[in-house]
C-alpha positions as CSV (number, residue, x, y, z in Angstrom):
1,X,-9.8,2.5,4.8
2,X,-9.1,5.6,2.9
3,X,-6.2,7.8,2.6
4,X,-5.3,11.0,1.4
5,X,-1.9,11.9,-0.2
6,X,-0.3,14.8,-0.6
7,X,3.3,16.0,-2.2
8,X,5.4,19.1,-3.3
9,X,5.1,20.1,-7.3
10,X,7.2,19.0,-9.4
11,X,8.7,22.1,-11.3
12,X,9.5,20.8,-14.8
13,X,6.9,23.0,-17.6
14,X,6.2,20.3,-19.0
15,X,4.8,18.0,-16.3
16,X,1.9,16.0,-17.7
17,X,0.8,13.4,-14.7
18,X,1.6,11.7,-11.3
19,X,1.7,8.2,-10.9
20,X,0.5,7.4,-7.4
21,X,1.3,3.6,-6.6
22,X,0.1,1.6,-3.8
23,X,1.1,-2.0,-2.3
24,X,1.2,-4.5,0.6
25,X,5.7,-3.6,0.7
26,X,8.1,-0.6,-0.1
27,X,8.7,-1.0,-3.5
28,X,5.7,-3.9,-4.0
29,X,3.3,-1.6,-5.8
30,X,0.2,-3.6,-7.1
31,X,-1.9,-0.5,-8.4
32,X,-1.1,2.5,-9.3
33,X,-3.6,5.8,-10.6
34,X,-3.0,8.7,-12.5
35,X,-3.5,12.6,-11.4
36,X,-3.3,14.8,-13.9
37,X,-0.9,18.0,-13.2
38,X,-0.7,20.4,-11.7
39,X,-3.3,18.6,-9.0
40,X,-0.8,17.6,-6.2
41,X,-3.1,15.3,-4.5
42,X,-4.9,12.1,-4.5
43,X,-8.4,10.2,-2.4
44,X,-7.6,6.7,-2.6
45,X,-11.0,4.6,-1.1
46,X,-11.5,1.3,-0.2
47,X,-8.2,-0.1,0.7
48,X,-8.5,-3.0,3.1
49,X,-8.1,-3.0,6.9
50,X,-5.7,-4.4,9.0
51,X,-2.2,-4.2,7.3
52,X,-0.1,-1.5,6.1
53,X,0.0,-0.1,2.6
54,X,3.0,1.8,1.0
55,X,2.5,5.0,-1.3
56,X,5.0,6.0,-3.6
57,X,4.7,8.7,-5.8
58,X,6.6,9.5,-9.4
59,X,6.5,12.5,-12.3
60,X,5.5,11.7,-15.5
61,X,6.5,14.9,-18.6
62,X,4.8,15.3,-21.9
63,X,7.4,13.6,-23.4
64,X,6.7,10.1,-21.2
65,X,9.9,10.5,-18.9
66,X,9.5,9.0,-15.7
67,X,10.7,10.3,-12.2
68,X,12.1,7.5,-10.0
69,X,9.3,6.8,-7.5
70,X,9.6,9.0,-4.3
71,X,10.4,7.2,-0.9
72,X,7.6,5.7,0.6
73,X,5.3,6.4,3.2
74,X,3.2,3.7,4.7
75,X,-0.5,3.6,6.8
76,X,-1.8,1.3,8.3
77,X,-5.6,1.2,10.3
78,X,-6.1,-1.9,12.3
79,X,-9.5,-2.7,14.0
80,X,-9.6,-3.1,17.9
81,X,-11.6,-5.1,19.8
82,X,-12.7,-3.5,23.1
83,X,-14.2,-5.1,25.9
């Protein structure tokens, strides 16, 4: 499966990175990636089939402040047999 994420800016000038995190629960984040501001959007490849995964995203400043993670959004793609 592969997903693409999207959020708002953050506004702070001196934003350095985005810490997308992904997981098999809200608040269960297994792996995270890093997107460099002021890119506002991640292509995350290869997630497995037939359960949901959760996306949280949080701000990261020059200084190494974090954001709280945002809420989470979750996606889920299940196969379908038809006969």
């Amino acid at each position: 499966m592969n997903v693409t994420l999207t959020w708002a800016a953050n506004s702070e000038s001196d934003l350095l990175k985005y810490v997308v995190a992904h997981g098999p629960a809200s608040g269960v984040y297994t792996t995270t990636q890093d997107v460099s501001a002021p890119t506002t959007t991640v292509n995350l490849t290869g997630l497995p089939n037939g359960k949901p995964w959760y996306f949280a995203v949080k701000a990261v400043d020059n200084g190494l402040n974090e954001s709280a993670y945002s809420s989470a959004v979750s996606v889920s793609n299940k196969h379908v047999k038809v006969r």
